[in-house]
C-alpha positions in Angstrom: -10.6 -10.8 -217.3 -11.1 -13.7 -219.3 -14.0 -16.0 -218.3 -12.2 -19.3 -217.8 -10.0 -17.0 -215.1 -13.4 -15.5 -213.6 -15.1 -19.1 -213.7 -12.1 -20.2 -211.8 -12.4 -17.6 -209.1 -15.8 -18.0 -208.5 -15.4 -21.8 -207.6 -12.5 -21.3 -205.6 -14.2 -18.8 -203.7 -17.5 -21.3 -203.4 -14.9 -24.1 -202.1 -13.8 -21.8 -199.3 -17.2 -21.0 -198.6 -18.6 -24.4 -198.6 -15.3 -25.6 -197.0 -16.1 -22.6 -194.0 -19.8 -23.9 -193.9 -18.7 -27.0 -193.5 -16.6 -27.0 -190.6 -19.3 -24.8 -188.3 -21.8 -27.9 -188.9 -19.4 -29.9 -187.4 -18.1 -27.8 -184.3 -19.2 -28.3 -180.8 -20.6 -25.1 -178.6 -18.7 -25.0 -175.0 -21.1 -25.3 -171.7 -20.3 -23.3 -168.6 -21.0 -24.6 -165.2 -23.5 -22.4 -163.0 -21.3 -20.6 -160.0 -21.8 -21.9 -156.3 -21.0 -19.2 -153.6 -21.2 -19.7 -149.7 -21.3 -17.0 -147.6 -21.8 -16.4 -143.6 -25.8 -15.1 -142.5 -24.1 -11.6 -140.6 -26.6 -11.7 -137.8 -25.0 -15.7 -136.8 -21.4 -14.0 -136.9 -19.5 -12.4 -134.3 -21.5 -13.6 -131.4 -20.5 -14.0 -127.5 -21.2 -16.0 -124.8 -21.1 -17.6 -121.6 -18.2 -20.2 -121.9 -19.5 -23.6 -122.3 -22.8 -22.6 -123.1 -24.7 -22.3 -126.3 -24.7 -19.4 -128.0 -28.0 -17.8 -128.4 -28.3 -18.2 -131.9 -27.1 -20.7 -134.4 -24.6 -20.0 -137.0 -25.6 -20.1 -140.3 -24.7 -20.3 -144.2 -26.2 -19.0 -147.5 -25.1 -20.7 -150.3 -26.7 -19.3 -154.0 -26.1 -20.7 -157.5 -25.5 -18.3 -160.1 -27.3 -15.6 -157.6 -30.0 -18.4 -156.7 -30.9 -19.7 -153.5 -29.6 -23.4 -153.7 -31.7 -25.9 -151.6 -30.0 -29.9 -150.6 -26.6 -28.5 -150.8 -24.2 -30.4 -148.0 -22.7 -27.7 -145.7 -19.8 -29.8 -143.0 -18.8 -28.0 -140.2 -15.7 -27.6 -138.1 -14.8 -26.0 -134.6 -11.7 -24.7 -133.1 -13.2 -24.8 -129.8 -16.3 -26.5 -128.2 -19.0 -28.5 -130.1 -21.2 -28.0 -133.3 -24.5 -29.5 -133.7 -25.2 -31.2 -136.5 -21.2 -31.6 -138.4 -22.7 -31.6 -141.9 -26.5 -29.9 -142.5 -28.2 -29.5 -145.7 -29.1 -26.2 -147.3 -33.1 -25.3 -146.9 -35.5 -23.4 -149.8 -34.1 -20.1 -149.0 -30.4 -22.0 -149.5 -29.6 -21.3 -145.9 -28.0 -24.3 -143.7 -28.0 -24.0 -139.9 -26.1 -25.5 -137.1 -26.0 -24.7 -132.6 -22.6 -24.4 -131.4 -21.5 -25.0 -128.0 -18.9 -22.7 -127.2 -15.9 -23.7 -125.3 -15.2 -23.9 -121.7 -12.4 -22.2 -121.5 -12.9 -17.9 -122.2 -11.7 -16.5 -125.5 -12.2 -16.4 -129.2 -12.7 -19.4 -131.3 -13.5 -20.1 -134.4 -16.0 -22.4 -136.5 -15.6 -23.2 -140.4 -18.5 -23.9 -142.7 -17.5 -26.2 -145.5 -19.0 -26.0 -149.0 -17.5 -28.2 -151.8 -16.8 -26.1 -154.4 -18.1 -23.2 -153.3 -16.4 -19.5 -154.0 -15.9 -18.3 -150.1 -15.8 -21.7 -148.9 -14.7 -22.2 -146.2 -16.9 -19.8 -144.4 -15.6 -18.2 -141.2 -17.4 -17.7 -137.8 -16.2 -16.1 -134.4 -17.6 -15.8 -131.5 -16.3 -14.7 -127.9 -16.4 -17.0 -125.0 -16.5 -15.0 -121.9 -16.2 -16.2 -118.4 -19.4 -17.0 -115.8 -21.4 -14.8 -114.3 -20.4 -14.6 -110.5 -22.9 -16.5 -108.3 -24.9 -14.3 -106.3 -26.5 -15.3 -103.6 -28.9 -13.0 -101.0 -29.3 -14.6 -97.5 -32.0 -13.2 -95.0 -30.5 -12.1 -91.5 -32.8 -15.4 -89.1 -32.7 -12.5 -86.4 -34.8 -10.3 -88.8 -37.2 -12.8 -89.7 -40.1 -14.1 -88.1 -41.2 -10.9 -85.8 -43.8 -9.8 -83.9 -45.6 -7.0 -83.4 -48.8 -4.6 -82.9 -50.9 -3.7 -85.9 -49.6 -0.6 -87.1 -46.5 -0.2 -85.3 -42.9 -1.1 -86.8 -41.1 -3.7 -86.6 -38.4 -3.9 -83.4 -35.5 -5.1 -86.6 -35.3 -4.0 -89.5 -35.1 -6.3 -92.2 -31.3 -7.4 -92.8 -30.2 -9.4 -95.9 -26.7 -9.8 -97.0 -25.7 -10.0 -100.5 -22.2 -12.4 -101.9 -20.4 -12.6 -105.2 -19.2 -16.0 -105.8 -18.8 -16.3 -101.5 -17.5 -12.8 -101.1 -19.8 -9.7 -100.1 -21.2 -7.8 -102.5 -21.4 -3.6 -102.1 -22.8 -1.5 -104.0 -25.9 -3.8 -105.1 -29.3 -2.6 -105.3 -32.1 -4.4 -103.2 -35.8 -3.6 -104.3 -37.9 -4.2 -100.7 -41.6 -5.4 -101.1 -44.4 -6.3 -98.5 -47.8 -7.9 -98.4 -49.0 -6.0 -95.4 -48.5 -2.5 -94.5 -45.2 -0.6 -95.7 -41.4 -0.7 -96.4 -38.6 1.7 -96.1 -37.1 2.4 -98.1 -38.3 0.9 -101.0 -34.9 0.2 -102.1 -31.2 0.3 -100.5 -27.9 -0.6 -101.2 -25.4 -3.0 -99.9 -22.4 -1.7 -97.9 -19.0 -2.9 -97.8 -20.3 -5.5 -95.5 -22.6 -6.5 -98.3 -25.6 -5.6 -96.2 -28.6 -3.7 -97.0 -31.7 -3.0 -94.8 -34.9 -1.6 -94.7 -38.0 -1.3 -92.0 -41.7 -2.6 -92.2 -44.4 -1.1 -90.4 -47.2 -3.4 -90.5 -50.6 -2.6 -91.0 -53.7 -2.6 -90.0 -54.8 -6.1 -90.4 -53.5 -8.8 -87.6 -52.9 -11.9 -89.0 -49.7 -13.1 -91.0 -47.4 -10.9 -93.9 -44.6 -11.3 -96.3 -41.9 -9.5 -97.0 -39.6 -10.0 -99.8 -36.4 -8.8 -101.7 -34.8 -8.9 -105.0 -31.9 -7.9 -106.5 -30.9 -7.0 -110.7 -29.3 -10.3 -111.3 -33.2 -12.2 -110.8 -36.4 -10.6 -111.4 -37.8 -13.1 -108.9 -37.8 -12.7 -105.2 -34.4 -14.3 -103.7 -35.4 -14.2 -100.0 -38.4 -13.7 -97.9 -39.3 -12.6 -94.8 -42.6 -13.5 -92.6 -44.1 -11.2 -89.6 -47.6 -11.1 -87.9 -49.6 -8.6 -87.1 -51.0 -8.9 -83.8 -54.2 -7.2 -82.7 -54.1 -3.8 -81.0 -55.6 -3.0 -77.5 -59.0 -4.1 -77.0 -61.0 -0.8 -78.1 -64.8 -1.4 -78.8 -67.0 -4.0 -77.5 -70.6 -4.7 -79.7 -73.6 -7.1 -79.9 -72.8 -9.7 -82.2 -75.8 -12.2 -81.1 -78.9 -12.6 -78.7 -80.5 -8.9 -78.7 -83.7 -8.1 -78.8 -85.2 -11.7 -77.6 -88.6 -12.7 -76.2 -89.6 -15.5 -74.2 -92.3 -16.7 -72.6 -92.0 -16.4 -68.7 -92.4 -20.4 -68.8 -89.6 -21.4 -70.9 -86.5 -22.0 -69.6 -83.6 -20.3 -71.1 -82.7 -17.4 -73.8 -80.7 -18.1 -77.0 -76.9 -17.2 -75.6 -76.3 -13.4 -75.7 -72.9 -13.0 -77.8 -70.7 -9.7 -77.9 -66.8 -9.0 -79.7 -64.7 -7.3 -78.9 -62.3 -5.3 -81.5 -59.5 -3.6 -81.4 -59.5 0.4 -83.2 -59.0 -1.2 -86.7 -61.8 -3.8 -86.5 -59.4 -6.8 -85.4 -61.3 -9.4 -82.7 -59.2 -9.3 -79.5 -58.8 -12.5 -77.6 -58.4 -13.1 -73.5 -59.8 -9.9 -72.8 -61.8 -9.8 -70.1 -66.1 -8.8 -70.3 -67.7 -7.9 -67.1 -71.9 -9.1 -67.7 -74.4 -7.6 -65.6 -78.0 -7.4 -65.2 -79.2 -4.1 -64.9 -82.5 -4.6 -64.5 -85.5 -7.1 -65.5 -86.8 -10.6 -64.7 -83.9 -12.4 -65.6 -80.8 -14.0 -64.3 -77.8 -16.0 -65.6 -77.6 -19.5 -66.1 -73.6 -19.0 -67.5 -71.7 -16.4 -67.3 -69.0 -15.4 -70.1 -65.6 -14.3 -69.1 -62.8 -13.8 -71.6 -63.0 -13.4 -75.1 -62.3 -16.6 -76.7 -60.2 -16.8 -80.0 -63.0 -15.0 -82.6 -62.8 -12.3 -79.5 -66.1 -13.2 -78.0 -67.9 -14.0 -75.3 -71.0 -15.2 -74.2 -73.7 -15.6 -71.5 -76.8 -17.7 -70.7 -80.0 -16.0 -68.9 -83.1 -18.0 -67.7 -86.6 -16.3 -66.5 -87.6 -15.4 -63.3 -91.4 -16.0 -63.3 -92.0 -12.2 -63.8 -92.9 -10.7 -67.2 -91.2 -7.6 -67.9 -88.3 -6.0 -69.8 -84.6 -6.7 -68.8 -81.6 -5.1 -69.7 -78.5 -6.7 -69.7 -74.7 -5.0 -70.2 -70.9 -6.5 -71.5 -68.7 -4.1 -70.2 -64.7 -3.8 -70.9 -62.3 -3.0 -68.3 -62.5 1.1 -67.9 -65.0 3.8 -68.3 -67.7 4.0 -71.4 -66.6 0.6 -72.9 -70.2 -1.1 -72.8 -73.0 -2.6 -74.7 -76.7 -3.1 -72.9 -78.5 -6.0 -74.5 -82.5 -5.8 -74.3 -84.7 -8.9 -73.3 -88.0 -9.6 -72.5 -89.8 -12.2 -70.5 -93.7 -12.4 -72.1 -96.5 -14.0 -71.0 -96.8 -18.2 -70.8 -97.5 -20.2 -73.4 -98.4 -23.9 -73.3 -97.4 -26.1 -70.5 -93.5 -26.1 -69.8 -91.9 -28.4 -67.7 -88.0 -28.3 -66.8 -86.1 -31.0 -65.6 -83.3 -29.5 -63.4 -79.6 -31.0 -64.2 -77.2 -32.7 -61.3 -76.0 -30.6 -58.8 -78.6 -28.4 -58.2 -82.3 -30.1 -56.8 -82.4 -32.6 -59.4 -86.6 -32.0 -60.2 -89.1 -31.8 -62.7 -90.6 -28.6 -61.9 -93.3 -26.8 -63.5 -93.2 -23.6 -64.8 -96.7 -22.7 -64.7 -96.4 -22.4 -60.7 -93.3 -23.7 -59.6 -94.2 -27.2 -57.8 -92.2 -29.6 -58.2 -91.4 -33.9 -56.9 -93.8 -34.3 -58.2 -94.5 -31.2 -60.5 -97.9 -30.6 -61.0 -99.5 -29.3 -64.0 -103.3 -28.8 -65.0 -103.9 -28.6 -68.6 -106.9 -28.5 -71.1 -108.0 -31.5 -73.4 -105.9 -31.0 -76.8 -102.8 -29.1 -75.1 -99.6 -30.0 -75.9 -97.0 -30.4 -72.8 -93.7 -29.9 -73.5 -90.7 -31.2 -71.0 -87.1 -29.5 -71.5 -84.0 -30.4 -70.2 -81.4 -27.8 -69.4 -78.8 -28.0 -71.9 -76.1 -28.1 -69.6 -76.9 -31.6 -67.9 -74.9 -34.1 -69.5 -76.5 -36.8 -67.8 -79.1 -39.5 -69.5 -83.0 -38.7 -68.9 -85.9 -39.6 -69.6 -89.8 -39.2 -69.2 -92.3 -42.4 -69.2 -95.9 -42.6 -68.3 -96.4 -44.4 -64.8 -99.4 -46.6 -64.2 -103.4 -46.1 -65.8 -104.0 -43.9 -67.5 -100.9 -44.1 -69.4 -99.6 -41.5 -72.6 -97.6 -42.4 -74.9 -94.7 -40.0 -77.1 -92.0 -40.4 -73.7 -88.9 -41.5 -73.6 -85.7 -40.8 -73.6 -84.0 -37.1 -74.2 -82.8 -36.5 -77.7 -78.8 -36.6 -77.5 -76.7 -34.4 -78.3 -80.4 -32.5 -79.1 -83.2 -31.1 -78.7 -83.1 -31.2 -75.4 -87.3 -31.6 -75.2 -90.3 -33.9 -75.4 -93.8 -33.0 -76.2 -97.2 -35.1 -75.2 -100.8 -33.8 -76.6 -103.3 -35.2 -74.4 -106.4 -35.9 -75.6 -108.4 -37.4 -73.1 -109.2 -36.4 -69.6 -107.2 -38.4 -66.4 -104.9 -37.6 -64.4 -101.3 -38.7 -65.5 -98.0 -39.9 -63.5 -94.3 -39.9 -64.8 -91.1 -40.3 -64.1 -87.5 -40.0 -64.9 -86.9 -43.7 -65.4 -83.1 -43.1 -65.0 -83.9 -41.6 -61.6 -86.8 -42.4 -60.0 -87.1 -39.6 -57.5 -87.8 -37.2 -60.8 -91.6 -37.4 -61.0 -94.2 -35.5 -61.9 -98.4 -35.3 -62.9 -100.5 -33.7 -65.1 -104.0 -33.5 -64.7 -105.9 -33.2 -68.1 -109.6 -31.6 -67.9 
């Protein structure tokens, strides 16, 4: 080839080249746009529930670009049926966008639409299945049933009646779960009949007081009706000291602490209004107040006094019948200091003095440096009093202490012979001659 020809070629072929080279400077590379998708979270699809009512869980929406969770992407919705709360909601870190809906009132399926602008899958599809009310059950306790009586331990006179309605109309075939406070129920479960009517019978037990008894049904795992009963005390079985044993006191005091005894029924229940017999068996004592009845904490109670004798006494609480008895031991001991009683209305209104028994005036002889102490029987109601009379003259009278202690105390500590008096009546008098 000759070399003009082959130069020729070459720059052609450069031209081209630089020509090609030229043109790819100047083109423009094409950019493509990331892809959105929205898509339906399957757990918030396909739901049912009550019509009217929210469902239980709210609907929601993925929505990814180019694979990636998308966050602040605008997601409207739209219902066929019912309401959506919020209408638009934005898309969170994980790309997910969330809204409640209320379903409809009426029962059947409906729809809601989930919105993404420009989204592949959009708009996004839910359903869910409204379904009509539960019935209204109701569970009413038979007033006849309610509210009994009866022994410890025994059953009931009724059994327990409830009845059981669907929407108004009786309900069979219902289970009803039977529970007491107190004692035991049979059975522990029954059903209704056609009637709508179950039943079941409580024995109470062995406490007297008041118990429950309640019901429930599967609808509620609450009680939906109660019943009340009580327990009353059985026959009046044992009878047992429950105060005052075992006392001492001086043959010139007045009155023993109140001798107390209960009476129980075979389970340990207090009986009340039964009737204790006391007696004296034997001893130096007598009563000042004789119990009768038990009163409401099932006992009873009785006073004794001395009878100027020392010596042991024995005193007994009997029940009605055979056996049923308690002896309570006392014992009158020998004097102490000075005592002097002051005898209430109705009886010979008197100081008299226990040492030997003299009384208007009682007359007492006592040591320098004894004390002399005046009592007033607990069971005079009636204002009294003891005040020194004429020379020589003591002081530390006066008045009773009201509502108690029922006593005043003198030490006299110089010799004389004293007067007093009641100075609310003035035939109470008395003397005590200090040596």
């Amino acid at each position: 080839m000759p070399a003009t020809v082959l130069r020729r070629n070459l720059l052609f072929r450069a031209a081209i080249v630089g020509g090609l080279v030229a043109c790819s400077d100047s083109a423009t590379t094409p950019t493509i746009p990331p892809t959105i998708t929205a898509a339906a979270v399957a757990a918030t699809d396909n739901q049912s529930g009550v019509a009217g009512a929210p469902l239980s869980h709210g609907l929601q929406v993925e929505v990814k670009s180019d694979g990636v969770p998308k966050a602040g992407i605008a997601v409207e919705w739209e219902t066929s049926d019912g309401t959506v709360i919020p209408t638009v909601s934005l898309t969170d870190s994980g790309g997910i966008a969330t809204t409640s809906w209320t379903l409809g009132g009426a029962p059947g399926v409906m729809t809601v639409s989930a919105v993404v602008s420009a989204a592949l899958g959009s708009p996004v599809t839910f359903s869910a299945t409204a379904l009509p009310p539960p019935p209204l059950v109701t569970v009413t306790v038979d007033s006849a049933t309610d509210g009994q009586t009866g022994v410890v331990g025994s059953t009931l006179a009724q059994p327990l009646r409830v009845t059981v309605r669907s929407d108004g109309t009786p309900s069979a075939g219902v289970a009803v779960t039977w529970e007491v406070s107190g004692g035991s129920i049979a059975p522990a479960s029954s059903i209704t009949d056609a009637a709508g009517i179950a039943t079941a019978t409580w024995t109470l037990g062995h406490v007297a007081g008041a118990g429950q008894a309640w019901v429930k049904i599967p609808v509620s795992v609450d009680p939906v009706g109660f019943f009340t009963a009580t327990a009353l005390p059985g026959p009046a079985a044992v009878i047992a000291k429950a105060g005052g044993d075992g006392q001492t006191l001086a043959v010139n005091r007045v009155t023993f602490s109140s001798l107390i005894a209960s009476v129980t029924d075979q389970y340990g229940n207090r009986v009340q209004g039964e009737t204790v017999t006391w007696t004296v068996e034997s001893g130096p004592v007598a009563f000042v107040a004789v119990g009768g009845a038990t009163d409401g904490y099932g006992l009873s109670s009785s006073t004794l006094r001395t009878s100027d004798i020392q010596g042991a006494a024995v005193v007994r609480a009997a029940l009605t019948g055979p056996g049923v008895a308690v002896d309570f031991g006392l014992t009158v001991g020998p004097p102490v200091d000075p005592l002097i009683t002051l005898d209430p209305i109705g009886r010979t209104s008197a100081f008299i003095s226990k040492q030997n028994g003299s009384r208007n005036p009682a007359v007492d002889t006592v040591a320098v440096g004894v004390l002399v102490t005046w009592v007033l029987d607990p069971f005079d109601y009636e204002l009294h009093s003891v005040v020194s009379v004429g020379v020589p003259s003591f002081s530390g009278g006066g008045n009773f202490p009201y509502p108690g202690p029922f006593t005043i105390s003198v030490t006299f500590t110089m010799p004389g012979t004293y007067h007093y008096a009641d100075s609310w009546y003035s035939n109470h008098t008395g003397i005590v001659v200090v040596e």
